[in-house]
RODO-2510 file (C-alpha; in nm, 4 decimals, decimal comma):
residues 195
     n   res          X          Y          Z
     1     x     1,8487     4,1424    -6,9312
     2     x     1,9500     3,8365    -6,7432
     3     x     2,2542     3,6307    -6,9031
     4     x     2,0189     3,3115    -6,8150
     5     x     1,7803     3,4132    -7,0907
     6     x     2,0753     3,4281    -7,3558
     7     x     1,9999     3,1923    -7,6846
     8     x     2,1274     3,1855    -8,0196
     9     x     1,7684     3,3607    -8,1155
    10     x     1,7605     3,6400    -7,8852
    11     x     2,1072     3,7053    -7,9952
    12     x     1,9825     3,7053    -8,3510
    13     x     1,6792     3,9079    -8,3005
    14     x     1,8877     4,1413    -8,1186
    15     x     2,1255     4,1786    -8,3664
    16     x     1,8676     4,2377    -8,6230
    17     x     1,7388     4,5188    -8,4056
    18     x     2,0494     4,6719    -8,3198
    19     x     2,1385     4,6511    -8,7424
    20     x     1,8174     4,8434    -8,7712
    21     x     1,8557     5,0974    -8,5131
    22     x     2,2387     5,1783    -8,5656
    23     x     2,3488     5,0121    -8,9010
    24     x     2,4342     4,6289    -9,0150
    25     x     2,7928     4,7505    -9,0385
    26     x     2,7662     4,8269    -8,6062
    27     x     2,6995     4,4977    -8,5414
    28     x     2,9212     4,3402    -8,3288
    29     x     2,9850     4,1054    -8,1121
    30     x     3,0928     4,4006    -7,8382
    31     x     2,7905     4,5950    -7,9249
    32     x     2,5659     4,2896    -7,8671
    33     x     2,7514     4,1811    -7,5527
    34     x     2,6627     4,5175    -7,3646
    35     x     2,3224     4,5475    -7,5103
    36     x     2,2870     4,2168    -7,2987
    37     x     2,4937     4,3416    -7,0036
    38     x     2,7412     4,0699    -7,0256
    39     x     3,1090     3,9809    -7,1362
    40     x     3,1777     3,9324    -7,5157
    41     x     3,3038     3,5448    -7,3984
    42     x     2,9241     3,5067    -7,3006
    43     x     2,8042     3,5049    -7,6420
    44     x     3,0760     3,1993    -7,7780
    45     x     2,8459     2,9437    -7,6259
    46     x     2,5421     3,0821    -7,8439
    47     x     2,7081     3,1600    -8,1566
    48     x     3,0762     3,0991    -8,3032
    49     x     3,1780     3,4029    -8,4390
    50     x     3,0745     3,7681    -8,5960
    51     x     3,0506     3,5641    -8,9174
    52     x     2,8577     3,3297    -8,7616
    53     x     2,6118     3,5617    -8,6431
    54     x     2,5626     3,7902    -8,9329
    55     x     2,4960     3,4448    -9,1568
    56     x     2,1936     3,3752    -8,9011
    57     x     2,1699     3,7157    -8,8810
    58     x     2,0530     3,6688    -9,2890
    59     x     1,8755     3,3887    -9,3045
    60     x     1,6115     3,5824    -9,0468
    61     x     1,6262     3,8388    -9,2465
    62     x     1,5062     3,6310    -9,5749
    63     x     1,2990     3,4322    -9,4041
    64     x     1,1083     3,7317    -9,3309
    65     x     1,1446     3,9234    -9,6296
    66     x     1,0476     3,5953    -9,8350
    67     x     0,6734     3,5661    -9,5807
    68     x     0,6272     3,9176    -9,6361
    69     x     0,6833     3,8677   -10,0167
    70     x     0,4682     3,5246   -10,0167
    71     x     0,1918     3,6789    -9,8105
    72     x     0,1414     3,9757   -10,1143
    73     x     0,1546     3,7347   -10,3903
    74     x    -0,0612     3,4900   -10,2892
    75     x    -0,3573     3,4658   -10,5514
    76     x    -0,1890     3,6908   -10,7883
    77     x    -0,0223     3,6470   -11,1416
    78     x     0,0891     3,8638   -11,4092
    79     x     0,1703     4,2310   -11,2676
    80     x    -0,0343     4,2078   -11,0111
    81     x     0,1812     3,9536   -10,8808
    82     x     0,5214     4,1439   -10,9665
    83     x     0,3680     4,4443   -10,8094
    84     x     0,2846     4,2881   -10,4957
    85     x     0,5978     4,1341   -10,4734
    86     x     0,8252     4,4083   -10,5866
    87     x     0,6025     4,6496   -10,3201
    88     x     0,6897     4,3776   -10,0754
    89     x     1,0266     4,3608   -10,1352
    90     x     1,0665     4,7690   -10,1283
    91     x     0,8904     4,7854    -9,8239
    92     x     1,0520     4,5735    -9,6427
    93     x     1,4257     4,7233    -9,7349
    94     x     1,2823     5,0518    -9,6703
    95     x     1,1510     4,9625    -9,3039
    96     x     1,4146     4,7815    -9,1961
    97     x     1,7754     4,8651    -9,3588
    98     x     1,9981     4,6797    -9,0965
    99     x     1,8271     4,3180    -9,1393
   100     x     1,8036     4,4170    -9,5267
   101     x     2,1573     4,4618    -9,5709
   102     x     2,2350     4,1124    -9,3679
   103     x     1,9995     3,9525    -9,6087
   104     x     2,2463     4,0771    -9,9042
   105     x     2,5497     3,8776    -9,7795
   106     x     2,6925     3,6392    -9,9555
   107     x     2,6321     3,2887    -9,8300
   108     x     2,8484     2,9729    -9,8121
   109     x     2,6721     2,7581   -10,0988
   110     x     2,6421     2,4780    -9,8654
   111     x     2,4160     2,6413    -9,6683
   112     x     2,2203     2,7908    -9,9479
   113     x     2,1601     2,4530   -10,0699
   114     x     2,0582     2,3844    -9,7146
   115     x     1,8174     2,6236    -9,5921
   116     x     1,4847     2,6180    -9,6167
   117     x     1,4377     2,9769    -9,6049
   118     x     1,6147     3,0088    -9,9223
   119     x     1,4450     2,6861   -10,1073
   120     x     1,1084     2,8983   -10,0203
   121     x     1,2409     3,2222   -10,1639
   122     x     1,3599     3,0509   -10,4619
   123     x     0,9821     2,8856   -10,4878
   124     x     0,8003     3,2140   -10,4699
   125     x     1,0680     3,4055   -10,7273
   126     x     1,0231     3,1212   -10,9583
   127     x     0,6604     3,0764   -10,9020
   128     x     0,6218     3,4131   -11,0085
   129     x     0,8035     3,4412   -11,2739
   130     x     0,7065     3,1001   -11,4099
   131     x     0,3917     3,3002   -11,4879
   132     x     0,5766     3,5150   -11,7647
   133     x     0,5918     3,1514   -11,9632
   134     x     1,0003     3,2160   -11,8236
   135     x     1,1918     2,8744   -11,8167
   136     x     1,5719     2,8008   -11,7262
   137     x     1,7993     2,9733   -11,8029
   138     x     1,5958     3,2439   -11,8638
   139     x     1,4493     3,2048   -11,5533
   140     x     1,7813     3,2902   -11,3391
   141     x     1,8335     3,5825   -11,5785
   142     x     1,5264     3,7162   -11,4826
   143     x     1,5688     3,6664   -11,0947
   144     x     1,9216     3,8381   -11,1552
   145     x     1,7447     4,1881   -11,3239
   146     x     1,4453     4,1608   -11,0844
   147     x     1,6889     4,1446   -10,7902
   148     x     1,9133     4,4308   -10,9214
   149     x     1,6612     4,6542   -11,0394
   150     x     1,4807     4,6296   -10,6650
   151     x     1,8129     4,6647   -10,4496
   152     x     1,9216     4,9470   -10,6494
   153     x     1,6171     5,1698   -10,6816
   154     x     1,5690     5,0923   -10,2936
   155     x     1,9790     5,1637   -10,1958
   156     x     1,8978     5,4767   -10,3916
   157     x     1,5820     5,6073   -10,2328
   158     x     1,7341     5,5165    -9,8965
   159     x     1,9969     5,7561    -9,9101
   160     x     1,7755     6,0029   -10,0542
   161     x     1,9456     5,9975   -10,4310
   162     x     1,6250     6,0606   -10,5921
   163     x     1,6303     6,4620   -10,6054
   164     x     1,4553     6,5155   -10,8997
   165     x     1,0434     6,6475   -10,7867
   166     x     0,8855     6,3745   -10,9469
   167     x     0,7422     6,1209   -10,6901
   168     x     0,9476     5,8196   -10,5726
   169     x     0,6211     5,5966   -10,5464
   170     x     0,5112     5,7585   -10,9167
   171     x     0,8964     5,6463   -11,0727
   172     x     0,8429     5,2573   -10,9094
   173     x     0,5168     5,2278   -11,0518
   174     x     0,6177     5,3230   -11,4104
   175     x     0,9054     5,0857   -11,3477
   176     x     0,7203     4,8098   -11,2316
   177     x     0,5409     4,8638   -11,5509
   178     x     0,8295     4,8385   -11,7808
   179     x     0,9610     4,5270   -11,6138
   180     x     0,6211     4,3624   -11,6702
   181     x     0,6332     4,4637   -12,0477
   182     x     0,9781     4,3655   -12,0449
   183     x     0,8731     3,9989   -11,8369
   184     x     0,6247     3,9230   -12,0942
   185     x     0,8493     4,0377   -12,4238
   186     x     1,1620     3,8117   -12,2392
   187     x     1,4396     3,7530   -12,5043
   188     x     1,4159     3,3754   -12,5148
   189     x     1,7488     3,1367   -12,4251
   190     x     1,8769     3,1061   -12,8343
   191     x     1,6038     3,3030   -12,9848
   192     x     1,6957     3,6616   -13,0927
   193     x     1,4680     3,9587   -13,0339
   194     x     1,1473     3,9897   -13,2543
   195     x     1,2431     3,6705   -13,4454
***
């Protein structure tokens, strides 16, 4: 590839690629450099550092994660809605594990205040949710189990943990099930359970 055509998004989308194809964790600026055919001191004029890169690296991985999500909620509410988005959100860790596991980094909270990519996935997580009756703090509580619960069934089933015979796609469902039940039976912010 010619250096001419070098830009900070080509060098994100290829690092995106590459974190699919070998592993987020093989991403480097080396790696990158050669998949381009150039010297490492090529790259400085398109992006500061590793750091650098893996933050843009995640914020293209969100913003695509949160249009996927978006996309399969639109029109829904109530389980439907988790269900779409929760299928959403597993697909798209399952397809593409490198740009996944950038979207997990932590992020400096300027920038998180900052992007508009993660204003719109705060939007459609609340938006959802608001549909459970969920207000704050509640609200973040419920983005904090929704998030867990997701990343660790998917970290799971990507490194094939689940060896027990029952279907993988059988175990979400009945999850996705209980979270709704749970959603919709939230222990309210100074209320106790079943007062």
């Amino acid at each position: 590839m010619p250096r001419a055509g070098l830009s900070p998004e080509r060098l994100v989308a290829a690092a995106a690629d590459l974190a699919d194809e070998a592993g987020y964790e093989h991403v480097t600026l080396s790696a990158l450099a050669r998949r381009f055919g150039v010297k490492d001191a090529s790259l400085y004029s398109h992006v500061r550092s590793l750091a650098d890169l893996r933050t843009r690296m995640a914020l293209l991985a969100g913003g695509e994660l949160v249009d996927r999500i978006a996309a399969a909620v639109a029109g829904r509410t109530g389980r439907d809605a988790l269900a779409a988005f929760a299928g959403a959100y597993r697909a798209y860790a399952l397809e593409h594990p490198g740009r996944y596991a950038a979207a997990q980094i932590p992020l400096d909270q300027a920038l998180v205040t900052d992007s508009p990519v993660l204003r719109r996935t705060a939007e459609v997580t609340y938006g959802m949710l608001r549909a459970y009756g969920l207000e704050e703090p509640d609200l973040t509580d419920a983005v904090r189990l929704l998030r867990s619960t997701f990343h660790g069934y998917c970290a799971l089933e990507s490194t094939g943990a689940f060896g027990a015979p029952r279907d993988a796609q059988e175990s979400w469902d009945k999850s996705i099930d209980a979270l709704h039940v749970l959603l919709l039976n939230w222990p309210r912010e100074g209320r106790t359970p079943g007062g």
